[in-house]
Structure formats: C-alpha cells, structure tokens
mmCIF file of the C-alpha atoms, coordinates in Angstrom:
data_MODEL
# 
_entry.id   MODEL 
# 
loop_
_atom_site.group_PDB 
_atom_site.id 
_atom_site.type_symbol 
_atom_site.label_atom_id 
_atom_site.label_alt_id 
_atom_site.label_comp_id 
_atom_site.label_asym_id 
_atom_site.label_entity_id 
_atom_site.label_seq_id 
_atom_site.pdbx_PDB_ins_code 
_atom_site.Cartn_x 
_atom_site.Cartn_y 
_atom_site.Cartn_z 
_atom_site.occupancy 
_atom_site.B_iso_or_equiv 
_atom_site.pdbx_formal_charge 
_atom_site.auth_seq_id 
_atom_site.auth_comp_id 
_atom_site.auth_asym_id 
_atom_site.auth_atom_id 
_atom_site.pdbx_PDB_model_num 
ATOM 1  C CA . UNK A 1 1  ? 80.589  123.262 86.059  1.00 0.00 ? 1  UNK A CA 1 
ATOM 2  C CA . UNK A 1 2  ? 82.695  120.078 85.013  1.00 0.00 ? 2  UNK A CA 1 
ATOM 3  C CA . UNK A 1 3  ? 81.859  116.826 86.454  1.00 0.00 ? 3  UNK A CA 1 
ATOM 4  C CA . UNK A 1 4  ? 85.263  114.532 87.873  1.00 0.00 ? 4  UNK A CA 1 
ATOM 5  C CA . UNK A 1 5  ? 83.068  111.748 88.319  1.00 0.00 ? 5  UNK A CA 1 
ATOM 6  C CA . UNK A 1 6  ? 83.024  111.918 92.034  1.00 0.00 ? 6  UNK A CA 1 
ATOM 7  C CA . UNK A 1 7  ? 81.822  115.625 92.667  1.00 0.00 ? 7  UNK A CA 1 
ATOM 8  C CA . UNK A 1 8  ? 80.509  118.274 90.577  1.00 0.00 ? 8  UNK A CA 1 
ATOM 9  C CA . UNK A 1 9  ? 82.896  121.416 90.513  1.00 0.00 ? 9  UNK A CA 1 
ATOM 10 C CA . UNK A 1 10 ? 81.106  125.078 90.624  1.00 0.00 ? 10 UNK A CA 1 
ATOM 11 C CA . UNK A 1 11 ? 83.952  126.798 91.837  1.00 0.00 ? 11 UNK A CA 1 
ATOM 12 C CA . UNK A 1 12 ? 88.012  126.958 92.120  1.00 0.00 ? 12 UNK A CA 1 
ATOM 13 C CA . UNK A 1 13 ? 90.207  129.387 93.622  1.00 0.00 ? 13 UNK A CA 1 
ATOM 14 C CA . UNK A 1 14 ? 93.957  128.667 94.124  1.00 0.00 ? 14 UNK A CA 1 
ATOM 15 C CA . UNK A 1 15 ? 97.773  130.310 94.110  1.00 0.00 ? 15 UNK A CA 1 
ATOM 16 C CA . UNK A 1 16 ? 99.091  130.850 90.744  1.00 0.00 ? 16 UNK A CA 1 
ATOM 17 C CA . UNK A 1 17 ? 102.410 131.508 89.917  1.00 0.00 ? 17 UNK A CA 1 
ATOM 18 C CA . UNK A 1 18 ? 103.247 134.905 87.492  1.00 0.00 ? 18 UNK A CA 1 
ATOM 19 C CA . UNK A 1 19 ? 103.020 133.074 84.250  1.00 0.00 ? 19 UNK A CA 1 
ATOM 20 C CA . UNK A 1 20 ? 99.171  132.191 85.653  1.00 0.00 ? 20 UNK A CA 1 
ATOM 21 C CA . UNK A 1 21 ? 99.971  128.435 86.132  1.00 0.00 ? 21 UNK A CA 1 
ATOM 22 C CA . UNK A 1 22 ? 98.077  127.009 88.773  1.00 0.00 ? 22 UNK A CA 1 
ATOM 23 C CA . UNK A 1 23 ? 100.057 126.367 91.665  1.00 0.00 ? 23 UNK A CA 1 
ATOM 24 C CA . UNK A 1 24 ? 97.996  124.950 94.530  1.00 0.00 ? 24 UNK A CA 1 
ATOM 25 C CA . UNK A 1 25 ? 94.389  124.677 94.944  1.00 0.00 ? 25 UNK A CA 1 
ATOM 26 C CA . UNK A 1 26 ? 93.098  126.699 98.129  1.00 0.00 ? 26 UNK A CA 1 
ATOM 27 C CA . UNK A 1 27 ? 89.258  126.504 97.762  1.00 0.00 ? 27 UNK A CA 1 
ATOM 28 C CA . UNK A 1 28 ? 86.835  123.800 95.271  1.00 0.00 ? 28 UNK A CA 1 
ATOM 29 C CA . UNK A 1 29 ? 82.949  124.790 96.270  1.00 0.00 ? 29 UNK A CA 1 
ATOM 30 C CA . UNK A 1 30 ? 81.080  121.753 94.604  1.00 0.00 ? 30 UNK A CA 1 
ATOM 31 C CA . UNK A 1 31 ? 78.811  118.969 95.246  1.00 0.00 ? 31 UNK A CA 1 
ATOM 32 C CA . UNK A 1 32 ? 79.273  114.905 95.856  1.00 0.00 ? 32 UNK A CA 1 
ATOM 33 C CA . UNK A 1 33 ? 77.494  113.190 93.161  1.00 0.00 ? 33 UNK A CA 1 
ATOM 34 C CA . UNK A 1 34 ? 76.934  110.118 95.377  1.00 0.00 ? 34 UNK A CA 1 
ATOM 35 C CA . UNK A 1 35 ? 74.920  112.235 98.472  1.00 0.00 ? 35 UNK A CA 1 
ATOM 36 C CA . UNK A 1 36 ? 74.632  115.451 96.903  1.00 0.00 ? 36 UNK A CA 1 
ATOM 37 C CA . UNK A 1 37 ? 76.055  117.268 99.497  1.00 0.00 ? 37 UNK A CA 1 
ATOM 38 C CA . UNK A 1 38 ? 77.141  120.931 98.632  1.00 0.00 ? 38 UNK A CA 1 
ATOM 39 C CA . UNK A 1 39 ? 79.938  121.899 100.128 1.00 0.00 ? 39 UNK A CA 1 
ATOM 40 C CA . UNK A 1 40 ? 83.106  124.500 99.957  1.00 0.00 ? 40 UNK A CA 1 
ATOM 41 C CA . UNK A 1 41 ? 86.422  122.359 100.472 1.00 0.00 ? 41 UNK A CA 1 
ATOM 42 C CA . UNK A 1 42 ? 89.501  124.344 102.060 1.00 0.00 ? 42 UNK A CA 1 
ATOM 43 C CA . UNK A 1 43 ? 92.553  123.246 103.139 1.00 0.00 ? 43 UNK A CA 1 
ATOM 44 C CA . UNK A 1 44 ? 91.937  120.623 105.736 1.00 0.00 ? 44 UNK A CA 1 
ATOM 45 C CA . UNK A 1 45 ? 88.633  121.008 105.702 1.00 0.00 ? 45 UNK A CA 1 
ATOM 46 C CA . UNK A 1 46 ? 87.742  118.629 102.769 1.00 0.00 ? 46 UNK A CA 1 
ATOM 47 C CA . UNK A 1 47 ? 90.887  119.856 101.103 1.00 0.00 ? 47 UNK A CA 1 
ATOM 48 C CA . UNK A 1 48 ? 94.340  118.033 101.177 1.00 0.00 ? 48 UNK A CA 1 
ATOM 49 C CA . UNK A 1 49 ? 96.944  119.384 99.339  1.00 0.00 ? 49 UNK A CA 1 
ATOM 50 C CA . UNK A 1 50 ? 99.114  116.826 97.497  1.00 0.00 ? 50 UNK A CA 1 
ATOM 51 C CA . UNK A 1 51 ? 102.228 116.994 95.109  1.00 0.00 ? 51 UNK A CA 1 
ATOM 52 C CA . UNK A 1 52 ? 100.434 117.610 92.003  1.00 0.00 ? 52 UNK A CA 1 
ATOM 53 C CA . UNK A 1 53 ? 97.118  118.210 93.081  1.00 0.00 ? 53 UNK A CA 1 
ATOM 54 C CA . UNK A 1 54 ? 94.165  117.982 95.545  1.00 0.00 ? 54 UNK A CA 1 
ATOM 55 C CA . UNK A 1 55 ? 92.015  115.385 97.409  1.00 0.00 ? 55 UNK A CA 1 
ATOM 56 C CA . UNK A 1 56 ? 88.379  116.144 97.380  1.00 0.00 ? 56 UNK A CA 1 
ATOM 57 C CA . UNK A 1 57 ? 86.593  114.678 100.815 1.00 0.00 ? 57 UNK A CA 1 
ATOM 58 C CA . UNK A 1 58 ? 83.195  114.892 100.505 1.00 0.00 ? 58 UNK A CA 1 
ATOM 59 C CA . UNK A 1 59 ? 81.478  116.318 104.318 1.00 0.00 ? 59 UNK A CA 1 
ATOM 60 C CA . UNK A 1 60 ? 78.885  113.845 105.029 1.00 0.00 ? 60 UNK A CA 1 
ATOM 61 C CA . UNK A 1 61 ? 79.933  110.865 103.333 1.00 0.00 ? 61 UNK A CA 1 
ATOM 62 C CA . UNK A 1 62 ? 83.077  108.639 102.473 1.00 0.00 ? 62 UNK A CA 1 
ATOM 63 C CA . UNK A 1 63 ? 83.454  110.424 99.030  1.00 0.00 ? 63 UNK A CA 1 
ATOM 64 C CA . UNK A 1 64 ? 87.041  110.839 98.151  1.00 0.00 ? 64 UNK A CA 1 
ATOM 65 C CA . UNK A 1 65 ? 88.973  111.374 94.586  1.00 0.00 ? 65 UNK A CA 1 
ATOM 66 C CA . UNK A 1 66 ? 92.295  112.985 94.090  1.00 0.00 ? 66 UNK A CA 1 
ATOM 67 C CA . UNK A 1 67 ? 91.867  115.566 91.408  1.00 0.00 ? 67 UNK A CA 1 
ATOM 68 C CA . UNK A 1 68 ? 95.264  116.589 89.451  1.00 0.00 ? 68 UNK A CA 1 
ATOM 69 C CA . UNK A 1 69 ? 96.191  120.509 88.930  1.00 0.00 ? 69 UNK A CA 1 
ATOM 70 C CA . UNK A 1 70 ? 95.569  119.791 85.413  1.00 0.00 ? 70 UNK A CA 1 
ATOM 71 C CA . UNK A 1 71 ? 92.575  119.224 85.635  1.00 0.00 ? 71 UNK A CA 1 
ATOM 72 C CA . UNK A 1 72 ? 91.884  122.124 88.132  1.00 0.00 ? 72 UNK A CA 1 
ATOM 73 C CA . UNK A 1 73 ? 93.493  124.529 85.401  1.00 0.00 ? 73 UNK A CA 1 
ATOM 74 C CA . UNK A 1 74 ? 91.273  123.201 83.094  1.00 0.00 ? 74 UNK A CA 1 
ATOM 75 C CA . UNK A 1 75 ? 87.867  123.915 84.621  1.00 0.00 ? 75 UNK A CA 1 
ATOM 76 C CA . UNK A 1 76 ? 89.300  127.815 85.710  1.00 0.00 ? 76 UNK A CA 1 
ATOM 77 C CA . UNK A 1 77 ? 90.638  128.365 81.702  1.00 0.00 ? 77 UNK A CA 1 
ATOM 78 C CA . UNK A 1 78 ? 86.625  127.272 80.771  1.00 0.00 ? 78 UNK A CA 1 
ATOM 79 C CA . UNK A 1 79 ? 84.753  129.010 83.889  1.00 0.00 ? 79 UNK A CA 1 
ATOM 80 C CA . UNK A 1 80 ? 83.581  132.896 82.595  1.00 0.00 ? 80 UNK A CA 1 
# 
C-alpha cells in the first residue's frame, strides 16, 4: 500500500506502453484517509484522467488530490 497523503492506494491498474511505462491510469482501488471510505476509482467515476496523471475523488466526501504517473509507476514497480 503507499500512502499520497490524501488516500491510501491498495491497488493500480492502467495502459502501459511496450517498454512497460505507464501510460494512463484506468483503475486506483484505495481508501480516503479523511472518511475512510473504500472505494475503486475508474474513469469518471472518481477517476479523471489528466496530462500527466490522475485525480483521485474520494465517493462520499470532498477528498480530491491529483496524483502524477510517477508516482503511480512507483507504487506498481513495489506492489508483488
């Protein structure tokens, strides 16, 4: 799991291109640290896709943070 500061990251699935670099985040299933809300974030469905990254929106309450790819990459190259 790696913390962002804002939610708690269990999961992350996303398009890679051949080399493996992460390309676009499709699917983050985590939790909000500030309501503890568990949730699985898709595209448009507590997913937006931005140039460089993702926006997290957390379900039940105003919890938001923009999350880079790098960062992304870095919890799938330390997830088993």
């Amino acid at each position: 799991m790696a913390d962002t500061g804002m939610f708690l990251l269990r999961d992350v699935s996303g398009q890679e291109d051949v080399s493996g670099r992460l390309l676009q985040v499709t699917k983050v299933i985590c939790r909000c640290l500030a309501c503890s809300c568990q949730f699985t974030a898709r595209p448009n469905e507590g997913l937006i896709d931005i140039v460089g990254g993702a926006v997290l929106l957390c379900p039940r309450c105003p919890q938001r943070q923009a999350i880079s790819l790098a960062r992304f990459a870095d919890f799938l190259e330390q997830s088993p």
